[in-house]
HTML snippet that shows the backbone in 3Dmol.js (N, CA, C, O; Angstrom):
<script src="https://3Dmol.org/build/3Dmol-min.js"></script>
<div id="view" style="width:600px;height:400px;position:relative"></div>
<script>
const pdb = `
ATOM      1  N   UNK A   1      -0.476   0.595  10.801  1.00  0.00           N
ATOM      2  CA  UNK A   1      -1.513   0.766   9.796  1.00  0.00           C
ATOM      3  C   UNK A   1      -0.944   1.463   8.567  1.00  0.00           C
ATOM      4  O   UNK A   1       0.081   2.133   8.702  1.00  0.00           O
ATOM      5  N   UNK A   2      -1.531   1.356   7.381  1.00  0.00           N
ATOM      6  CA  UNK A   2      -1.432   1.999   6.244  1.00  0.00           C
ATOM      7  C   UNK A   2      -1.059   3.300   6.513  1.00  0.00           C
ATOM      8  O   UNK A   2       0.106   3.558   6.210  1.00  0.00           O
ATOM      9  N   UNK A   3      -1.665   4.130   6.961  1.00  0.00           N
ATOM     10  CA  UNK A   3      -1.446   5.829   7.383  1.00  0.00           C
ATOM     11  C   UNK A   3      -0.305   6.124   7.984  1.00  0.00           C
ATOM     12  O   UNK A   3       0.103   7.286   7.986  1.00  0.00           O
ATOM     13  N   UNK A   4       0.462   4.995   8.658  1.00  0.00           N
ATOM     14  CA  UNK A   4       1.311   5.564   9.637  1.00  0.00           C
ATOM     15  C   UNK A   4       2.696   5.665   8.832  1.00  0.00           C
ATOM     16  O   UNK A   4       3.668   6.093   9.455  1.00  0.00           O
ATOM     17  N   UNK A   5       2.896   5.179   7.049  1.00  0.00           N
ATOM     18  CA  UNK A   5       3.833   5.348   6.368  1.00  0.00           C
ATOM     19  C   UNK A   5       2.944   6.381   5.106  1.00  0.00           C
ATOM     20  O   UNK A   5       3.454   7.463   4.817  1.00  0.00           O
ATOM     21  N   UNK A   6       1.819   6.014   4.521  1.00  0.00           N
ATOM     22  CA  UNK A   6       1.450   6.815   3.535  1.00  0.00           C
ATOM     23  C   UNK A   6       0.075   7.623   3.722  1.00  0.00           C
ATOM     24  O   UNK A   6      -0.814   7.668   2.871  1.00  0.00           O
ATOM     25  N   UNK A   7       0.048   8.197   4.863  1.00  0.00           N
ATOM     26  CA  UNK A   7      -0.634   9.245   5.263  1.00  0.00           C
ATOM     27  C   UNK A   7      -1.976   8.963   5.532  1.00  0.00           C
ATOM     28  O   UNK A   7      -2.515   7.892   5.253  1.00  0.00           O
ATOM     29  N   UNK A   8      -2.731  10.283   6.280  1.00  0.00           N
ATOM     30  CA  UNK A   8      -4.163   9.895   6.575  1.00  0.00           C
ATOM     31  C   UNK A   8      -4.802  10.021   5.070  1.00  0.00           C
ATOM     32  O   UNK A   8      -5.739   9.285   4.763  1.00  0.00           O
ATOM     33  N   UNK A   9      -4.345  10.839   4.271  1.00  0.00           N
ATOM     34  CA  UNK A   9      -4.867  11.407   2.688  1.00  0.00           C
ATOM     35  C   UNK A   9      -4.138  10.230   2.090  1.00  0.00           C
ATOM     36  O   UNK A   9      -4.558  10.151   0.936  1.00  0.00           O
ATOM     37  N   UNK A  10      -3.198   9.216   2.316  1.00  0.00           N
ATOM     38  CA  UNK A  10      -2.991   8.341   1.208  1.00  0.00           C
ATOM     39  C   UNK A  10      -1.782   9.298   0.185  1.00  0.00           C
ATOM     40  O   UNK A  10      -1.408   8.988  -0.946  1.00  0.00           O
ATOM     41  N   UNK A  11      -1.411  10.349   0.887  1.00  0.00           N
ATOM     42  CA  UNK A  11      -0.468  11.063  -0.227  1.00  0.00           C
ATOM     43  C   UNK A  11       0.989  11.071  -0.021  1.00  0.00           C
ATOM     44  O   UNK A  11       1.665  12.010  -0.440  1.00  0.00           O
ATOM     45  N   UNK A  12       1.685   9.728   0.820  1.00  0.00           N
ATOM     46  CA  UNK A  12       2.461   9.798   1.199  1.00  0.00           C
ATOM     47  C   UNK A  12       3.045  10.444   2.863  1.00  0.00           C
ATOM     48  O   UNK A  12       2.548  11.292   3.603  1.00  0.00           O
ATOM     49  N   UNK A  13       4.487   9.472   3.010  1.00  0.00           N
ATOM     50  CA  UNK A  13       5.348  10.092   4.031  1.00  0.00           C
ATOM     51  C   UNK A  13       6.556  10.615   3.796  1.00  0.00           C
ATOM     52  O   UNK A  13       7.416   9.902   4.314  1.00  0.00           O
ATOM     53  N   UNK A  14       7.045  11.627   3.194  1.00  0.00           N
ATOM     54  CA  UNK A  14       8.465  11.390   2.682  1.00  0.00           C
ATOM     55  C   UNK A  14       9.016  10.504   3.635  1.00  0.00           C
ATOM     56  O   UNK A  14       8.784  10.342   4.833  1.00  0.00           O
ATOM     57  N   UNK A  15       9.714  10.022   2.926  1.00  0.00           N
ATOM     58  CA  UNK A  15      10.859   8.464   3.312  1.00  0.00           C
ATOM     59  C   UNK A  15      10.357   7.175   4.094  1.00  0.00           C
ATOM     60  O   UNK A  15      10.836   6.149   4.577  1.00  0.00           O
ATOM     61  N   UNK A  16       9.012   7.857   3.937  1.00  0.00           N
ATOM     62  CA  UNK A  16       8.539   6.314   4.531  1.00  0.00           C
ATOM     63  C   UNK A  16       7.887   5.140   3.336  1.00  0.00           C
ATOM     64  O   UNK A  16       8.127   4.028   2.867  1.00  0.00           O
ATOM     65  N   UNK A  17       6.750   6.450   3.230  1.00  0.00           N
ATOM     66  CA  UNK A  17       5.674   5.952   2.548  1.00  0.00           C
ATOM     67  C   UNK A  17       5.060   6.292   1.073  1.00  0.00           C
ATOM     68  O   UNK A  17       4.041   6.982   1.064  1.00  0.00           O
ATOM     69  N   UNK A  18       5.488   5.953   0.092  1.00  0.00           N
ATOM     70  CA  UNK A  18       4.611   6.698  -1.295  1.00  0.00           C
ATOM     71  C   UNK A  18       2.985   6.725  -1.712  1.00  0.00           C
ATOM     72  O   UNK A  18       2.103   5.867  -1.694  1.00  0.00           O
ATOM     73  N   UNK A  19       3.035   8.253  -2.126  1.00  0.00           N
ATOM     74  CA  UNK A  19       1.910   8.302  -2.363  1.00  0.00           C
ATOM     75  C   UNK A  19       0.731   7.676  -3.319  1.00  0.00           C
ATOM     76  O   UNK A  19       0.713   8.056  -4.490  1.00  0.00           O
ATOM     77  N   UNK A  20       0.231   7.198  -3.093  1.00  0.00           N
ATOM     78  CA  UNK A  20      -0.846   6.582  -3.353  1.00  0.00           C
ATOM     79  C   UNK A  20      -2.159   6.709  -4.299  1.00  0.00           C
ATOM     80  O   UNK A  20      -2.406   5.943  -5.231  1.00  0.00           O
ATOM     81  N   UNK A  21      -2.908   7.742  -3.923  1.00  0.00           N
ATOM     82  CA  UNK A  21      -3.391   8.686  -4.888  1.00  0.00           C
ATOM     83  C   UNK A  21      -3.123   8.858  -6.595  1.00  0.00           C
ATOM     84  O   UNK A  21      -3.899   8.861  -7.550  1.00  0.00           O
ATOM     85  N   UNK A  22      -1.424   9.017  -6.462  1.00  0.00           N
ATOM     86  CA  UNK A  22      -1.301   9.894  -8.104  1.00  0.00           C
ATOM     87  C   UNK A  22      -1.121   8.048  -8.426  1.00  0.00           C
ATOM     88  O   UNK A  22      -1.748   7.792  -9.454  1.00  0.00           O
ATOM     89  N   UNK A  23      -0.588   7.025  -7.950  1.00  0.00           N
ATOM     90  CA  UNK A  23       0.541   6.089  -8.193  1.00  0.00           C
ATOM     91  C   UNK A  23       0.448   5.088  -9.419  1.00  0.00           C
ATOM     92  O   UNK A  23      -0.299   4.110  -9.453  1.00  0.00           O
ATOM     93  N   UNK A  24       1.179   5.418 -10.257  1.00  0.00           N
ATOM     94  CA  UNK A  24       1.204   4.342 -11.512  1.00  0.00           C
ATOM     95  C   UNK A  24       1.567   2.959 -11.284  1.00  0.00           C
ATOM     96  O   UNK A  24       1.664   2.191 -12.242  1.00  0.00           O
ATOM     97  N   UNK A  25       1.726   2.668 -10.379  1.00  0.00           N
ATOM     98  CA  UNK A  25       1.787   1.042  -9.356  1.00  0.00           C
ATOM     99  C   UNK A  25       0.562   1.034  -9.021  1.00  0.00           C
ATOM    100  O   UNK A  25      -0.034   0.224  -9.731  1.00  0.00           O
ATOM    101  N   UNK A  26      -0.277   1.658  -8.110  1.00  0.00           N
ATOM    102  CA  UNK A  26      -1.777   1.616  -7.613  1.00  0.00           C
ATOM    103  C   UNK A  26      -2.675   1.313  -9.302  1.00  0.00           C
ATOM    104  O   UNK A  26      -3.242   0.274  -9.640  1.00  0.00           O
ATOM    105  N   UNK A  27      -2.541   2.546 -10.068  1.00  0.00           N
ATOM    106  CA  UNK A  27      -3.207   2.712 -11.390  1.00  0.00           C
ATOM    107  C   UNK A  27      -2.963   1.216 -12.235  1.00  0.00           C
ATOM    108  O   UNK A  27      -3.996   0.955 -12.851  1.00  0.00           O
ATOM    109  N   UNK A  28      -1.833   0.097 -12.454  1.00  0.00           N
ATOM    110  CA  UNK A  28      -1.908  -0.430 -12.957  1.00  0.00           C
ATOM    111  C   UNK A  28      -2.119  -1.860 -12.847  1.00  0.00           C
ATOM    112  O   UNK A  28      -2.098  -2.739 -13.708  1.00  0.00           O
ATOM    113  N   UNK A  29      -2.353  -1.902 -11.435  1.00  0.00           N
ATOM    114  CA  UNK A  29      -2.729  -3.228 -11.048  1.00  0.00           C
ATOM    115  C   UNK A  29      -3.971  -3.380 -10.608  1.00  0.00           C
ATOM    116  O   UNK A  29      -4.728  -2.515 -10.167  1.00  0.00           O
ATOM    117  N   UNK A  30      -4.220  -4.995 -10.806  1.00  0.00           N
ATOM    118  CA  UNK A  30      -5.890  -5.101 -10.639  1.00  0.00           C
ATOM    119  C   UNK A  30      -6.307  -4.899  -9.178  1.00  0.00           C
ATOM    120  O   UNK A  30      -5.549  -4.510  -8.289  1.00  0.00           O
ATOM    121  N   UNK A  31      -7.502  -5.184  -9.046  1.00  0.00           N
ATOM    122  CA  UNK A  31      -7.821  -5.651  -7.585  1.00  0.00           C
ATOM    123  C   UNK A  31      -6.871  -6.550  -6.670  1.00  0.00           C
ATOM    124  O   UNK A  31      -6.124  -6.138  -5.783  1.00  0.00           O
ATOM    125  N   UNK A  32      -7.087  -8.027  -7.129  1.00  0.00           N
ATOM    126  CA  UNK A  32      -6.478  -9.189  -6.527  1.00  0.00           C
ATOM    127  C   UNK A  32      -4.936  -8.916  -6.698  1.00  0.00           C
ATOM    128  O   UNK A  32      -4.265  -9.213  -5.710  1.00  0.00           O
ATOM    129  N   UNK A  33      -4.241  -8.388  -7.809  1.00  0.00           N
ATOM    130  CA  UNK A  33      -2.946  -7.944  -7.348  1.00  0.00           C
ATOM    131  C   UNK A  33      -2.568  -6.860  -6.485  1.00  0.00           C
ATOM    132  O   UNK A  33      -1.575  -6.986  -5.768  1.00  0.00           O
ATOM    133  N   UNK A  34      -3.339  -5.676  -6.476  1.00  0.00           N
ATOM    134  CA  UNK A  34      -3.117  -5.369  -4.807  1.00  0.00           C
ATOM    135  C   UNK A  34      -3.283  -5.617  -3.651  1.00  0.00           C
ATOM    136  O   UNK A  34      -2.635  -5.273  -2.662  1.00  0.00           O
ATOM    137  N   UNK A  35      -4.437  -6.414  -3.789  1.00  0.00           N
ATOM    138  CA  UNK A  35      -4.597  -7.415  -2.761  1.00  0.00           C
ATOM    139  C   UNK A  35      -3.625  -8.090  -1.852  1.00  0.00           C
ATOM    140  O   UNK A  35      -3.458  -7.971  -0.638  1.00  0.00           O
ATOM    141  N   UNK A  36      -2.879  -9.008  -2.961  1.00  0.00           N
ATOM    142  CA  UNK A  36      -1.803  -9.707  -2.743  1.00  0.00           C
ATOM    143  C   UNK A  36      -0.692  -9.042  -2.243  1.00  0.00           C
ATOM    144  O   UNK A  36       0.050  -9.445  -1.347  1.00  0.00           O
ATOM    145  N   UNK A  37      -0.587  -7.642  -3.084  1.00  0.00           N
ATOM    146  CA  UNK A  37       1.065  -7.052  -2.298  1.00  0.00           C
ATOM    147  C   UNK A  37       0.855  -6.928  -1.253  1.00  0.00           C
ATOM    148  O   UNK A  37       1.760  -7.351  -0.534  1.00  0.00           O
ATOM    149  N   UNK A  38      -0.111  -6.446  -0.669  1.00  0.00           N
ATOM    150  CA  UNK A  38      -0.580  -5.905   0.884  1.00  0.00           C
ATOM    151  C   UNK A  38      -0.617  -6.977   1.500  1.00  0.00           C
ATOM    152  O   UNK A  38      -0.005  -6.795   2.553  1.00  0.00           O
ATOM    153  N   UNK A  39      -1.076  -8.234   1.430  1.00  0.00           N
ATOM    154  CA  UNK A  39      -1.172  -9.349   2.217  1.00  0.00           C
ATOM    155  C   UNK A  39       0.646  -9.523   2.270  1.00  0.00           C
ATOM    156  O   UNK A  39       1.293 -10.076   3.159  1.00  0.00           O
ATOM    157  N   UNK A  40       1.144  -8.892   1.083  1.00  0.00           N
ATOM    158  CA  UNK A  40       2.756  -9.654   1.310  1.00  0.00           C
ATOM    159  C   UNK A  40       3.809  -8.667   1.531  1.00  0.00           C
ATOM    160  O   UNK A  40       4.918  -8.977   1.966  1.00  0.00           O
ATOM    161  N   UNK A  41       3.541  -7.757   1.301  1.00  0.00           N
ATOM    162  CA  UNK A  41       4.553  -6.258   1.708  1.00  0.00           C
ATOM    163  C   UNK A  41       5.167  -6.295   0.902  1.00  0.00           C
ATOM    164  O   UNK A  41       4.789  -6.803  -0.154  1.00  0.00           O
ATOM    165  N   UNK A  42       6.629  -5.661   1.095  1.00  0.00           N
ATOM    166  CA  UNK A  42       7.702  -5.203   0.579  1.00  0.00           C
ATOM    167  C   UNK A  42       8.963  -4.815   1.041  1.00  0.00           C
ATOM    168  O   UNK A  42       9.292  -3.750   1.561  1.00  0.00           O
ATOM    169  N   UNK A  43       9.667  -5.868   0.772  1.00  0.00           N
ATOM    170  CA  UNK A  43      11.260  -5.833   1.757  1.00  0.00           C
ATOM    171  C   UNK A  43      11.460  -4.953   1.348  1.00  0.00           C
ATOM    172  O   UNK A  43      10.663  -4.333   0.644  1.00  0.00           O
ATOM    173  N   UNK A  44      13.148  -4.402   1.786  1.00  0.00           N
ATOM    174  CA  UNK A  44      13.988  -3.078   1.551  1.00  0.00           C
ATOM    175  C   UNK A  44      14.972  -4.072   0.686  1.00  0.00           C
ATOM    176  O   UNK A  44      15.851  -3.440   0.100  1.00  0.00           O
ATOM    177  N   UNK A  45      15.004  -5.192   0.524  1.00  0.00           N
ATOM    178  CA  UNK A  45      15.869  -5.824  -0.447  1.00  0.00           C
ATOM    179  C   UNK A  45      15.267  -5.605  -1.633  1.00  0.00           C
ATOM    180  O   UNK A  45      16.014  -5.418  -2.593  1.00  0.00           O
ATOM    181  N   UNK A  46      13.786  -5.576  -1.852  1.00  0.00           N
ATOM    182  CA  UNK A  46      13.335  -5.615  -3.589  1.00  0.00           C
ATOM    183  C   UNK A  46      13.857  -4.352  -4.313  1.00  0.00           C
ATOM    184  O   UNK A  46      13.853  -3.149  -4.054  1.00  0.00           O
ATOM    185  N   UNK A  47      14.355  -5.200  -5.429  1.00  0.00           N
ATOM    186  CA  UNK A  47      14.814  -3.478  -6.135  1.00  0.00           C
ATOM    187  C   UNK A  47      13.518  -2.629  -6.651  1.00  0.00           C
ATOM    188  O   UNK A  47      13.496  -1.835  -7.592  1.00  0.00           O
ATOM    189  N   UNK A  48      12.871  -2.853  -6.131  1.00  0.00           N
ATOM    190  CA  UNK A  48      11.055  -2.284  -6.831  1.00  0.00           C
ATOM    191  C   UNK A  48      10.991  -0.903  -5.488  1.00  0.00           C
ATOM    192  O   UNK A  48      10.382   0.162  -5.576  1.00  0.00           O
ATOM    193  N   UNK A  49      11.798  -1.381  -4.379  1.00  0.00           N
ATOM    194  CA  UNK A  49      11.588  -0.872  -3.543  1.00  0.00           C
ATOM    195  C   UNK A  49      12.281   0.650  -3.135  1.00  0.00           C
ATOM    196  O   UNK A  49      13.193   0.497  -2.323  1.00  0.00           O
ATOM    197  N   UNK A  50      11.998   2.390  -3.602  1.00  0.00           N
ATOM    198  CA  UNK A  50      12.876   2.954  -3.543  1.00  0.00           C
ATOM    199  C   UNK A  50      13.019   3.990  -2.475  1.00  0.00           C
ATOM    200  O   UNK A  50      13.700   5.012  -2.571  1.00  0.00           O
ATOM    201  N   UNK A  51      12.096   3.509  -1.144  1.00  0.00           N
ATOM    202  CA  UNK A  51      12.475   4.144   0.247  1.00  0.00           C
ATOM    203  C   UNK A  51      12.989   3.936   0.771  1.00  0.00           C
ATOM    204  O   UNK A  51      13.549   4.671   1.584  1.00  0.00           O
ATOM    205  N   UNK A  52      13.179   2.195   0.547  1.00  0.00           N
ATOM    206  CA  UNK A  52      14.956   2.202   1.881  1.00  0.00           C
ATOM    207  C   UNK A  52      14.169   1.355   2.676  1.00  0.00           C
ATOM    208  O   UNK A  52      14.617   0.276   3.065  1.00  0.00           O
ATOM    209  N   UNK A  53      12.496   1.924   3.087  1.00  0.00           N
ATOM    210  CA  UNK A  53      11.786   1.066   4.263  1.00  0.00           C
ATOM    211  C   UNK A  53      10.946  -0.139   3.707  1.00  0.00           C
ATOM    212  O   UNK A  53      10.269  -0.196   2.680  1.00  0.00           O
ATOM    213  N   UNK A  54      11.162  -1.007   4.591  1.00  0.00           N
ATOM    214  CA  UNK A  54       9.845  -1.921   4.349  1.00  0.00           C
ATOM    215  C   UNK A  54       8.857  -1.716   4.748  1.00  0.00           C
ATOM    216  O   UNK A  54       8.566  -1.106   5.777  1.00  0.00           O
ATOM    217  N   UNK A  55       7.774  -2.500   3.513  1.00  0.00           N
ATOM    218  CA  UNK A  55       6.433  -2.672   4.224  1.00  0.00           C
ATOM    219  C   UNK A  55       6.221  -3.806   4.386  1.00  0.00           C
ATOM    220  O   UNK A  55       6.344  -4.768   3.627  1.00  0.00           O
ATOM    221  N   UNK A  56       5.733  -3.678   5.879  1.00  0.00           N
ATOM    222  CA  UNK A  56       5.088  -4.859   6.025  1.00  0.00           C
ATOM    223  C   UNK A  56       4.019  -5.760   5.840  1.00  0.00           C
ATOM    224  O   UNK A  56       2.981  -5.100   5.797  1.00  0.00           O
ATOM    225  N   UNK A  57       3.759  -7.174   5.687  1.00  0.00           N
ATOM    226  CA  UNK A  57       2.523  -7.981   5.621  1.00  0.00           C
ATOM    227  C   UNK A  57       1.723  -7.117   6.241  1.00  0.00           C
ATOM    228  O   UNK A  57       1.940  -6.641   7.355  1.00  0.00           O
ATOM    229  N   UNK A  58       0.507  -6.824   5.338  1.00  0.00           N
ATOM    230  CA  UNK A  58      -0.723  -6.848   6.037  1.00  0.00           C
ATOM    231  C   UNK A  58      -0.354  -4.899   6.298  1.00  0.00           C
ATOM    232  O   UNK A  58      -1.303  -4.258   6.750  1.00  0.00           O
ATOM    233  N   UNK A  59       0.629  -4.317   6.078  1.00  0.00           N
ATOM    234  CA  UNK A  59       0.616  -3.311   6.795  1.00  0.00           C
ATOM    235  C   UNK A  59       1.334  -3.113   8.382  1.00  0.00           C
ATOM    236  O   UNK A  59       1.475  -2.206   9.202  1.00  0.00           O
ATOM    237  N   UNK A  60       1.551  -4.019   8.296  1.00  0.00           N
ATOM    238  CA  UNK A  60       1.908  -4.313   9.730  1.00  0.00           C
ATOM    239  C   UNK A  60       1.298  -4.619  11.041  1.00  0.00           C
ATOM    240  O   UNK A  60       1.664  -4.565  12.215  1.00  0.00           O
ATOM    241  N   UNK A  61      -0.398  -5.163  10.022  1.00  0.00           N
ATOM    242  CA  UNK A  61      -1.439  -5.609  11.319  1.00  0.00           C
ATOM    243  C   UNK A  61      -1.500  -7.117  10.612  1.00  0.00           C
ATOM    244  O   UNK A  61      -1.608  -7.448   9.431  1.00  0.00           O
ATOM    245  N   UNK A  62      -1.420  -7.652  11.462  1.00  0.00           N
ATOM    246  CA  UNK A  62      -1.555  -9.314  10.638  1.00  0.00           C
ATOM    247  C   UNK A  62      -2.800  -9.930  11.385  1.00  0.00           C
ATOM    248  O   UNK A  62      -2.910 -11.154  11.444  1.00  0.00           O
ATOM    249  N   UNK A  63      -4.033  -8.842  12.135  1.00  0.00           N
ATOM    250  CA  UNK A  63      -5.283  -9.040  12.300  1.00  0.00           C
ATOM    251  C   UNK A  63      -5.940  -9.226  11.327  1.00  0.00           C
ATOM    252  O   UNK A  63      -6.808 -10.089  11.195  1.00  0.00           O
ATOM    253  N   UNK A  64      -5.440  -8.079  10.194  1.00  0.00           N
ATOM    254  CA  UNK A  64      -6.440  -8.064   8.556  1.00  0.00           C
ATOM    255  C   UNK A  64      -6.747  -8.607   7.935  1.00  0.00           C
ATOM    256  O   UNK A  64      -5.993  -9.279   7.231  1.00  0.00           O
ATOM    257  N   UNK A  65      -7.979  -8.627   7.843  1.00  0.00           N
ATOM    258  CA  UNK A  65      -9.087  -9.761   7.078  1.00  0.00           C
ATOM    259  C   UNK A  65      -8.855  -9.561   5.903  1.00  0.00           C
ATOM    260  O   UNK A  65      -8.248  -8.523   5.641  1.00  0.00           O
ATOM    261  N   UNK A  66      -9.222 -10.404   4.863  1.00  0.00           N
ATOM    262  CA  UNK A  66      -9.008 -10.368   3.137  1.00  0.00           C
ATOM    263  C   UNK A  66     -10.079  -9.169   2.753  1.00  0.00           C
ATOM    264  O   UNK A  66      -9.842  -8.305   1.909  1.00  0.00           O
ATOM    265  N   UNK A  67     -11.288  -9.267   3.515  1.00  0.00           N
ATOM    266  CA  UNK A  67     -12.351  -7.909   3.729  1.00  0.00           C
ATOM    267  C   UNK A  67     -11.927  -6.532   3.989  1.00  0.00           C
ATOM    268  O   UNK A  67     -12.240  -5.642   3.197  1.00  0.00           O
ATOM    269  N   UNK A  68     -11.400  -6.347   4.793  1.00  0.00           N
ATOM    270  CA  UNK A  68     -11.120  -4.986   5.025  1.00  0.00           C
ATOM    271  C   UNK A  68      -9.442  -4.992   4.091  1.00  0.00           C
ATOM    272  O   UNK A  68      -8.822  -3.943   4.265  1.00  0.00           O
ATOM    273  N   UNK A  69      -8.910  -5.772   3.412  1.00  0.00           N
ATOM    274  CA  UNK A  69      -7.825  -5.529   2.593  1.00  0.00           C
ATOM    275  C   UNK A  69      -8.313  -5.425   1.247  1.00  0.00           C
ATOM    276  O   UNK A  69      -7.453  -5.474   0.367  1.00  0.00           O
ATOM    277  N   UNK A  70      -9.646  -5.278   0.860  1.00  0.00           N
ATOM    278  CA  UNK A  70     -10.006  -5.155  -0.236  1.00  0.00           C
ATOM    279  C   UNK A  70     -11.015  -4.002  -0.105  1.00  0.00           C
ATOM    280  O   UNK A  70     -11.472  -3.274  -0.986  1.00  0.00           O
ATOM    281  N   UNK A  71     -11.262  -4.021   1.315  1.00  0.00           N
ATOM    282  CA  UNK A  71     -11.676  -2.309   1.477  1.00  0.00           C
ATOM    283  C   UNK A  71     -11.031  -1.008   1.392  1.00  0.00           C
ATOM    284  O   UNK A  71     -11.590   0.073   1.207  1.00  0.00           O
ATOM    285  N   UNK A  72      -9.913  -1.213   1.533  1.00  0.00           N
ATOM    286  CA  UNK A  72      -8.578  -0.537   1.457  1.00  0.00           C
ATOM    287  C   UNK A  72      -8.534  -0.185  -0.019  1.00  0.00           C
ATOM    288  O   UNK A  72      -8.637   0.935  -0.519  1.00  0.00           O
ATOM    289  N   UNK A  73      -8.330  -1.583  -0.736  1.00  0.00           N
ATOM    290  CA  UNK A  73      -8.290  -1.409  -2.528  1.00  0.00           C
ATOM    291  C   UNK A  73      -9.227  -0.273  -2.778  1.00  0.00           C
ATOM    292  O   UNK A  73      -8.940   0.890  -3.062  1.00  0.00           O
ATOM    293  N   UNK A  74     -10.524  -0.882  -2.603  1.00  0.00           N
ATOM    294  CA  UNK A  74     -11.517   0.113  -2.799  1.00  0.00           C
ATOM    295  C   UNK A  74     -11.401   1.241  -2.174  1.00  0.00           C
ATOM    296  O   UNK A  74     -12.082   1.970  -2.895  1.00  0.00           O
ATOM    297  N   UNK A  75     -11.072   1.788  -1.464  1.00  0.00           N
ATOM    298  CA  UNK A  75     -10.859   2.951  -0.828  1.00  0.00           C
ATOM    299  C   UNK A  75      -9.808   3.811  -1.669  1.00  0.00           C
ATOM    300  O   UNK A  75     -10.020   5.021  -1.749  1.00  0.00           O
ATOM    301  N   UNK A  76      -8.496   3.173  -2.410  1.00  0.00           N
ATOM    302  CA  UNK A  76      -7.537   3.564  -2.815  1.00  0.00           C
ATOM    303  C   UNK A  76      -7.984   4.121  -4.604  1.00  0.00           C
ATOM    304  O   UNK A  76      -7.523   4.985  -5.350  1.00  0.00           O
ATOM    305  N   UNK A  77      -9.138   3.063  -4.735  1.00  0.00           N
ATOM    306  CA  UNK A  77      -9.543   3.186  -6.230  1.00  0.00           C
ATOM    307  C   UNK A  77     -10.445   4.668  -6.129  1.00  0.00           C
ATOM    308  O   UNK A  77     -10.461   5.602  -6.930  1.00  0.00           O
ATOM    309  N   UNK A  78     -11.067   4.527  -5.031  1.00  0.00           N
ATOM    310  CA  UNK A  78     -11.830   5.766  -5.011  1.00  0.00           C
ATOM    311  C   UNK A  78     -11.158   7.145  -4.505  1.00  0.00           C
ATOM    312  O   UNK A  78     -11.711   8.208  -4.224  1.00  0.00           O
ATOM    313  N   UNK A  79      -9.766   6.788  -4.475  1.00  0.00           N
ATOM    314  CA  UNK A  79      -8.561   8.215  -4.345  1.00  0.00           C
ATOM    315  C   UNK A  79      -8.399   8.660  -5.263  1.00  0.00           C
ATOM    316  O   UNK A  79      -8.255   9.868  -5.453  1.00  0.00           O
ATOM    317  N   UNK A  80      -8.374   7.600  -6.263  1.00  0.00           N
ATOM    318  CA  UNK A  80      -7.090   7.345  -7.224  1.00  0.00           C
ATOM    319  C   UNK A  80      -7.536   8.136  -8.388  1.00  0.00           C
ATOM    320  O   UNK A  80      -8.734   7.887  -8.523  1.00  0.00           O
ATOM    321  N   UNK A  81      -7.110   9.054  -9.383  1.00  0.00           N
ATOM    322  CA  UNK A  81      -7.087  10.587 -10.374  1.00  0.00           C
ATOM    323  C   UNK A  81      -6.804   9.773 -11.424  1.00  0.00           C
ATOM    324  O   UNK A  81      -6.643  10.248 -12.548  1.00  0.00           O
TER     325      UNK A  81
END
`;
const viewer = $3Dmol.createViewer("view");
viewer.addModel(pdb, "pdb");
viewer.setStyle({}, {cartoon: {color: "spectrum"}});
viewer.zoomTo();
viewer.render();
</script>
């Protein structure tokens, strides 16, 4: 799940997971483009990428509905400073 790299608060894991909350990646993308990263993760090959770890599709549940991945958004928008 989401938490198990960027926390139950969304504020990060060091070296896993970045925080979320402050994030000028979260802040500048729309809905449907976060949407999309989460449906698609993030290798350790992208140079976008600067933990070393991947994330996986979906988080690493590939149960997740497009619903509860846009509940998430919303959840993140309503972190987000």
């Amino acid at each position: 799940s989401c938490s198990a790299c960027h926390g139950a608060d969304a504020k990060g894991v060091p070296n896993l997971g970045k925080d979320l909350v402050d994030s000028e990646f979260v802040a500048k993308m729309s809905d449907d483009e976060l949407v999309a990263f989460v449906k698609q993760g993030r290798s350790t090959d992208d140079p976008a990428n600067t933990t070393g770890v991947a994330m996986p599709p979906k988080g690493g549940n590939p149960a997740l509905q497009e619903a509860q991945i846009r509940g998430i958004v919303a959840y993140l928008r309503s972190l987000h400073k």
